[in-house]
C-alpha positions in Angstrom: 68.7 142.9 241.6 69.5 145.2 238.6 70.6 144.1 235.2 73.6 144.8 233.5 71.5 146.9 230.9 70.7 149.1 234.2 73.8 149.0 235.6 75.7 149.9 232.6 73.2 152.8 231.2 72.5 154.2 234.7 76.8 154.3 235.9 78.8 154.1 233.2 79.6 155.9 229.8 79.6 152.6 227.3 77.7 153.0 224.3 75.3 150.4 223.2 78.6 148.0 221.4 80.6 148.1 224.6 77.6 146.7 226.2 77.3 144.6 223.7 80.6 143.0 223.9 80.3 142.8 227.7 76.8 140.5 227.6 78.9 138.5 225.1 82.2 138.1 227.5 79.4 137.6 230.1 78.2 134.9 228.1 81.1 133.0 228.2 82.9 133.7 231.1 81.5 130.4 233.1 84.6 128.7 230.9 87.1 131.1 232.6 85.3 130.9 235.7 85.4 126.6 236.1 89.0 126.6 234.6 90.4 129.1 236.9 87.9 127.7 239.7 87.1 131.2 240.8 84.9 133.7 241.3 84.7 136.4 238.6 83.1 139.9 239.5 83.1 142.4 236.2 83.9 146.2 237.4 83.1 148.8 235.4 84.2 152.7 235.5 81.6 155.0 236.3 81.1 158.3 234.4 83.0 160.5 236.3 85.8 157.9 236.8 85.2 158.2 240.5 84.0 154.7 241.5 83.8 151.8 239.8 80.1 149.8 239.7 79.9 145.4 239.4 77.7 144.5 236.8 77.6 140.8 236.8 79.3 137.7 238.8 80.2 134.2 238.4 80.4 131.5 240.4 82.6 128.3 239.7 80.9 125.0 239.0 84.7 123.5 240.1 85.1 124.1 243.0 84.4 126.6 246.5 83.0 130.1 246.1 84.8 133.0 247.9 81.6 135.2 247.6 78.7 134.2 249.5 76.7 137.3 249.1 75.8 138.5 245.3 77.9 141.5 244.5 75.7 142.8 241.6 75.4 146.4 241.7 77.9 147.1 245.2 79.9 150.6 244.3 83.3 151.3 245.1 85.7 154.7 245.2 88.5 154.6 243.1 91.6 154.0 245.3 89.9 151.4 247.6 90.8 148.3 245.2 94.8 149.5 243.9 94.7 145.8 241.6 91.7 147.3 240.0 93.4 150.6 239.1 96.4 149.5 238.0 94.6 147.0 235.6 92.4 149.6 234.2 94.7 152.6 233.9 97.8 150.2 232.5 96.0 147.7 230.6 97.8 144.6 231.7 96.6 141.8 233.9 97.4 142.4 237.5 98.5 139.5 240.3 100.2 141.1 242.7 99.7 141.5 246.5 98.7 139.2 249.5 96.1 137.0 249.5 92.9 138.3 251.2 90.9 137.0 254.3 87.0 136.9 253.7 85.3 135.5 256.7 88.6 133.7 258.1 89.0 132.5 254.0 92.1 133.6 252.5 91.1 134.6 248.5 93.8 135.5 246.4 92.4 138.0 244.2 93.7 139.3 240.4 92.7 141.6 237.8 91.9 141.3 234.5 90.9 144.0 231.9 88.4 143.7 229.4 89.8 145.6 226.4 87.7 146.2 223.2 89.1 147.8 220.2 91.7 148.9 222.1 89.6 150.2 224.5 89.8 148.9 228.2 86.0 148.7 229.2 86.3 147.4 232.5 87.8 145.0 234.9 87.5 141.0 235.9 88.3 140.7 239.5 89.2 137.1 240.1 88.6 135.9 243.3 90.0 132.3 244.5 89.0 130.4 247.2 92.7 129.2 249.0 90.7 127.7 251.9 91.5 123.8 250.4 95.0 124.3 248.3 97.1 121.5 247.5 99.5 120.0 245.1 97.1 119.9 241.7 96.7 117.3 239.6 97.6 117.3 236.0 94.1 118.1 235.2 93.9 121.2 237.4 97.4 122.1 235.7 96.1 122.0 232.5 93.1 123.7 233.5 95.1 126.7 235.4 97.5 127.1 232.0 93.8 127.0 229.9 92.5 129.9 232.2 95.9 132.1 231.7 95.8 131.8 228.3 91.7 133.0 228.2 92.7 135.6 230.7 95.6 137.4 228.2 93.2 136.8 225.7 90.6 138.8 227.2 93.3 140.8 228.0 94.5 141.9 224.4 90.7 142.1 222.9 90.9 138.9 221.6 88.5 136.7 223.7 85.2 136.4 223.1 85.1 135.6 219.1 83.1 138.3 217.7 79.8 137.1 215.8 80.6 133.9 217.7 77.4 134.0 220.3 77.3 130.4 222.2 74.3 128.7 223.7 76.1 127.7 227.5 72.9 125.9 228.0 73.5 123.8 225.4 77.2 124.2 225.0 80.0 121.4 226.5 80.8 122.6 229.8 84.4 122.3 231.7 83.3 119.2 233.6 81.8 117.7 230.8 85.2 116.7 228.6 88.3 118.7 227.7 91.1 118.3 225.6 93.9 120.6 224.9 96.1 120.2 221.9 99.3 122.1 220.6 99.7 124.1 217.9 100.2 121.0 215.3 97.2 119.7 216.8 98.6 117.1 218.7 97.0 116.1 222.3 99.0 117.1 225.0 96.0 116.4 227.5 92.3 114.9 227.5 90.6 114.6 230.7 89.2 111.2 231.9 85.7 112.6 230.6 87.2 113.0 227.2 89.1 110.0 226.8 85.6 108.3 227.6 83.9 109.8 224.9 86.5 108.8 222.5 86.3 105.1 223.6 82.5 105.6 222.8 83.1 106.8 219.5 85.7 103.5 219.0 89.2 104.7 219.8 90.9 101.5 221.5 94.4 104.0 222.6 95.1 106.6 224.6 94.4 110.1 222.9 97.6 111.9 224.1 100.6 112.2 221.5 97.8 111.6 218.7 97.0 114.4 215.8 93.3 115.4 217.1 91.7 116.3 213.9 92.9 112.6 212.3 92.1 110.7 214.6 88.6 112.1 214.9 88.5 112.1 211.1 88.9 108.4 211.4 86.5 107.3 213.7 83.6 109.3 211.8 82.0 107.8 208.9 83.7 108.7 206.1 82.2 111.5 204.0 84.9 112.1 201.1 86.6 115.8 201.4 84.7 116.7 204.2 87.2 114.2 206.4 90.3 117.3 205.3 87.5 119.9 206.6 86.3 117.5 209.8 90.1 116.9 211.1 90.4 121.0 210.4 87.8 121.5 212.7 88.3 119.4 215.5 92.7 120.2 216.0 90.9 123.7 216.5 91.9 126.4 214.1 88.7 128.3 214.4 86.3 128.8 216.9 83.3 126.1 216.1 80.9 123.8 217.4 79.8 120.5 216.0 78.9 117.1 216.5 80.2 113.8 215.2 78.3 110.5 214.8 80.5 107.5 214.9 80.7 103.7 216.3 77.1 103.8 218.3 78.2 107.6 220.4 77.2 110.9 219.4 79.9 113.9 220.7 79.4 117.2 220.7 82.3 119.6 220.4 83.5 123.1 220.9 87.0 124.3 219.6 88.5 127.2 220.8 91.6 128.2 219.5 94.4 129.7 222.3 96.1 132.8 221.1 97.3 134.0 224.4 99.9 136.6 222.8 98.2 136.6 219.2 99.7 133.7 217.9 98.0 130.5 218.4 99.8 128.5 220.5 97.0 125.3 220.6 93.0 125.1 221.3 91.2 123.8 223.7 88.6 121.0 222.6 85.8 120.7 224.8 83.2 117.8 224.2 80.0 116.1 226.2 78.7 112.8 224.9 75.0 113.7 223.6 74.1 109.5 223.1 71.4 109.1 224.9 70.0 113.0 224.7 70.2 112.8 220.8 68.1 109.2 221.0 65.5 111.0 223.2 65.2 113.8 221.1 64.6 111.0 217.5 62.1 109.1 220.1 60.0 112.5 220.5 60.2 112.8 216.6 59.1 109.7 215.6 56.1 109.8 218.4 54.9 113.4 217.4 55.7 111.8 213.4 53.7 109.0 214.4 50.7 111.0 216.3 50.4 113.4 213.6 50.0 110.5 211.6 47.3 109.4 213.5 45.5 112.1 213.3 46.1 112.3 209.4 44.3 109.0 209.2 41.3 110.1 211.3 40.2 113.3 209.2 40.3 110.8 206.2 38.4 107.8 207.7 36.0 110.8 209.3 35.6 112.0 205.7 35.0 108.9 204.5 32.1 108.3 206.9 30.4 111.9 205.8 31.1 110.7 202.3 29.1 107.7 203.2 26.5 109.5 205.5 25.9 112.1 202.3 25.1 109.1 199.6 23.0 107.3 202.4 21.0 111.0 202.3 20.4 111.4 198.8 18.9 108.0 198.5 16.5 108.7 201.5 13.1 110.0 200.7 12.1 111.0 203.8 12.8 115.2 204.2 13.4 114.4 208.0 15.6 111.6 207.5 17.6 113.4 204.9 17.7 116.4 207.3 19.3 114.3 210.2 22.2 112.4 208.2 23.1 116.0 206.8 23.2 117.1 210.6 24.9 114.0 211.0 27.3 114.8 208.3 28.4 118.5 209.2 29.1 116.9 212.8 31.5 114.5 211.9 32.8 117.3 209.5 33.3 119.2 212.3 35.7 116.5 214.4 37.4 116.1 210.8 38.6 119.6 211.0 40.1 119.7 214.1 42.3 116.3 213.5 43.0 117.9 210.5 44.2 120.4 212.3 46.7 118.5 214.5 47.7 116.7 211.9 50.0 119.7 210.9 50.8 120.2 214.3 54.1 119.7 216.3 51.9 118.7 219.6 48.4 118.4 220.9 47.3 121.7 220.5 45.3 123.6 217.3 45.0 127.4 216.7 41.0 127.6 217.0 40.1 130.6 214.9 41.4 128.6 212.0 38.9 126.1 212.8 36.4 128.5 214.1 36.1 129.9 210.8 35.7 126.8 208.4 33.5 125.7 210.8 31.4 128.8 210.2 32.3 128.5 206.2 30.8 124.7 206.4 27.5 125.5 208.5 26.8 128.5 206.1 26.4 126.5 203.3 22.6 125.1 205.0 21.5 128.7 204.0 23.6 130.2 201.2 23.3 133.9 200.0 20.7 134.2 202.7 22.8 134.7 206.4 26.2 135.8 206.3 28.7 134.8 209.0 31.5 137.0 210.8 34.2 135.7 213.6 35.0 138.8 215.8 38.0 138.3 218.8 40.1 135.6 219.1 39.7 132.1 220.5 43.9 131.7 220.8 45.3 128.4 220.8 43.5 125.5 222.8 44.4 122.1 223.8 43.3 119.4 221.3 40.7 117.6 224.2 38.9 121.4 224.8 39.5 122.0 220.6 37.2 119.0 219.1 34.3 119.3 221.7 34.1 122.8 221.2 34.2 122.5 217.4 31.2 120.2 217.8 29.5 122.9 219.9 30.3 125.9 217.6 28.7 123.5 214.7 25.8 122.7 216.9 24.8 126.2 217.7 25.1 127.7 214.4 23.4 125.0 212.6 20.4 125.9 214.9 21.0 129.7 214.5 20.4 129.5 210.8 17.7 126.6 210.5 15.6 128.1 213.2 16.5 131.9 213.7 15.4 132.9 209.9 12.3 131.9 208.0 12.8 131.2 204.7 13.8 133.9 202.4 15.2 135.7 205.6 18.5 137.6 204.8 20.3 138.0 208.4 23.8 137.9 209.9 25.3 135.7 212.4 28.5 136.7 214.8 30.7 134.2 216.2 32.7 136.7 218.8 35.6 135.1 221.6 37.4 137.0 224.2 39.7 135.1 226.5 41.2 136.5 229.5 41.5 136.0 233.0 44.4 135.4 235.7 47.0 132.4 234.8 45.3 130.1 237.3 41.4 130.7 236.1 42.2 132.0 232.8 38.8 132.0 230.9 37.1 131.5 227.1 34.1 133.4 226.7 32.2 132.9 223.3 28.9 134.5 222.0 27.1 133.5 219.2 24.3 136.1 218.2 22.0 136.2 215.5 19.5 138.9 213.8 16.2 136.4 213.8 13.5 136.1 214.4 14.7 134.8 218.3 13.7 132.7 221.2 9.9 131.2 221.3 7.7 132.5 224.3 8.4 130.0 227.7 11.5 128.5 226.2 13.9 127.4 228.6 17.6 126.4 227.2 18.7 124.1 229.7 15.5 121.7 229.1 13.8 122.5 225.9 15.0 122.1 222.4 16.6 119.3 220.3 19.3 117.1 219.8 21.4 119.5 218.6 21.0 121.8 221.8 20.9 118.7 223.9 24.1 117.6 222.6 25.6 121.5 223.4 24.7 120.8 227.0 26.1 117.7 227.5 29.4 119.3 226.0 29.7 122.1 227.9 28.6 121.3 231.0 29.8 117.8 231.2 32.9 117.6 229.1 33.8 121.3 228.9 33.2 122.2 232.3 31.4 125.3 231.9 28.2 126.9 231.3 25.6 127.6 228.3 22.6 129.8 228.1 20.5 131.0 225.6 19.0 134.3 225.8 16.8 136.9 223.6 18.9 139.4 221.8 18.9 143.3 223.1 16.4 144.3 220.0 15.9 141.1 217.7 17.8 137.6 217.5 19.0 135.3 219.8 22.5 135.9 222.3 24.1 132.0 222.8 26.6 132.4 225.8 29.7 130.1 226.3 32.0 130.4 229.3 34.7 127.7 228.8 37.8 127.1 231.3 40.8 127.0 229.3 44.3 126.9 230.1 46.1 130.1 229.9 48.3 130.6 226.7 51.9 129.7 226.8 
């Protein structure tokens, strides 16, 4: 199916604003759509004036649809729909004629033109299901009137607020709660949803006959002259959204203010309780708060112990000892990075090359001024149970590059290079660590011979890691280490 960009750009003659203001009536329109429960199709003119082109639908959450196929991109003469004409070429809203049948479903159809600066950009057709009419109740009533006065509203230019762009995803919806008051701000209606969110909040009445914006002002903790402000907001004078904490109930709201004719007449208040969402939301806070923590006090106990591991070293007088509690001691640094890492993270995942690189930083100080060390590529970011292991193997594998691929005095350079790729399913992290030494001894086989340090590389990657190591002699001098790593793809 095309997008409205397509549609609009390939048909029509709008400039980029018009179809500006049409993704922002677009947008918004699920409100007209529930409170008029009806189908909305927007028509737009072509360039020659011939036909007109649809460019987006919407169905109603509130009740039955009179469009079962999408009608996204369907053309149509001029002539063919004499509601749309009118609409277009006169500039008013449009309800005359029969009801149609669709399918053996009667669907009373109107027109509503989108005007713009005083422009009319396009039409509404709104299509309503008569199949299951009946006497409505006083909520349907006071949605129907709520839906007129949107309709002339979008009708004069005046619906949607400019630079008033609403998340509908995270927005109060129709069903959710409504209220509408007059133009004193005095309730006239609040839906069952509504009044329930108010009782939350701690109002013991009814809400009809009541002043809104006090009453509202009363039941949220008093905060000195923002309570003038707060019962402002909430009568609806301007077009807002905000929430209120009061009693144990947190509300979100949504004021828009009515000005069917340009004069406001009243608003319509819409509001979903949020309780529960907004304690979820603090519980994730206080976990991630808490893990980072966590991870906080790791890299320091970590430090401590390399603190400790480093005084135990310089008492020993053994060169061999001395040389394993220093290993020792750059391993444990290496862990300490990564929980360092998370620490200052919002979840369990690190950007590597960070830690790729003070990794390299703290390995190069076994040989300094000698070997220099470069990171080419990037790792990306990895999970934190792929991130630590792999720390430990990047430390392993250098240390060994510069303690056995340079004799001493050597000047040399190693490269840490990554390059991850792959499809979203087998997505892959390949690192190479290569070296100008002197390279690999005659007969030596990587997956059996060498030391701890290589033994503890295997066990890493093959075990833990789930992928594969080799060691192999360099194209003309030096050593090539290979690492192919699964990793999840990048989000």
């Amino acid at each position: 199916m095309p997008s409205m960009n397509e549609l609009v750009r390939q048909h029509t003659a709008l400039d980029d604003s018009d179809l500006e203001w049409l993704h922002l009536l677009v947008s918004e329109w699920q409100l007209l759509s529930d409170l008029s429960f009806a189908d909305l199709v927007l028509w737009v003119p072509t360039r020659d004036g011939t036909r007109y082109v649809s460019v987006a639908q919407m169905r109603p959450n509130t009740g039955p649809t009179s469009y079962q196929d999408d009608m996204v991109g369907h053309l149509v003469p001029r002539g063919r729909r004499p509601m749309l004409d009118a609409a277009l070429d006169e500039g008013r809203i449009v309800r005359e004629g029969d009801p149609e049948w669709r399918e053996e479903v009667p669907v009373r159809v109107e027109s509503i033109p989108v005007r713009r600066q005083g422009r009319v950009l396009g039409v509404i057709a709104r299509n309503t299901n008569l199949l299951t009419v009946r006497t409505p109740s006083r909520l349907e009533l006071t949605y129907l009137q709520s839906a007129s006065d949107l309709a002339q509203m979008i009708a004069a230019g005046a619906f949607p607020f400019e630079n008033q762009q609403v998340d509908m995803d995270a927005s109060p919806r129709v069903g959710d709660g409504l209220i509408r008051v007059d133009g004193d701000g005095i309730v006239q209606y609040a839906s069952p949803n509504a009044l329930s969110a108010y009782h939350r909040m701690g109002l013991a009445a009814d809400l009809v006959g009541h002043h809104l914006g006090r009453t509202t002002a009363e039941l949220a903790p008093s905060r000195g002259p923002v309570d003038e402000a707060l019962a402002k907001v909430a009568s609806g004078w301007a077009p807002r959204e905000f929430e209120i904490e009061a009693h144990d109930g947190v509300i979100q709201f949504r004021a828009i203010p009515l000005k069917p004719k340009g004069t406001r007449i009243g608003s319509l208040v819409l509001l979903r309780d949020v309780t529960e969402l907004r304690r979820r939301e603090r519980e994730l806070i206080t976990k991630d708060a808490t893990i980072r923590e966590i991870h906080h006090r790791v890299k320091n106990n970590l430090q401590t112990v390399a603190a400790l591991l480093r005084l135990q070293a310089r008492r020993i007088e053994s060169d061999r000892g001395r040389e394993a509690l220093e290993e020792a001691v750059r391993r444990v640094g290496s862990i300490a990075i990564v929980h360092e890492t998370l620490s200052q993270n919002l979840d369990e995942r690190v950007e590597f090359d960070e830690i790729a690189d003070r990794v390299l930083a703290m390995v190069a100080e076994i040989s300094p001024g000698k070997v220099t060390g470069r990171r080419t590529g990037r790792f990306g970011i990895l999970d934190a149970e792929v991130a630590t292991p792999l720390s430990m193997v990047l430390t392993e594998v250098l240390q060994n590059a510069l303690e056995h691929g340079f004799r001493d005095g050597d000047t040399g350079t190693v490269e840490v290079s990554a390059v991850r790729g792959g499809t979203t399913k087998e997505a892959r992290l390949l690192v190479t660590v290569q070296d100008d030494g002197v390279g690999l001894p005659e007969d030596f086989d990587p997956h059996r011979s060498g030391n701890l340090g290589l033994q503890i590389v295997r066990t890493l990657v093959e075990g833990e890691l789930g992928g594969a190591f080799d060691m192999v002699q360099a194209a003309e001098r030096g050593c090539r280490v290979i690492l192919d790593i699964p990793v999840p793809a990048e989000k």
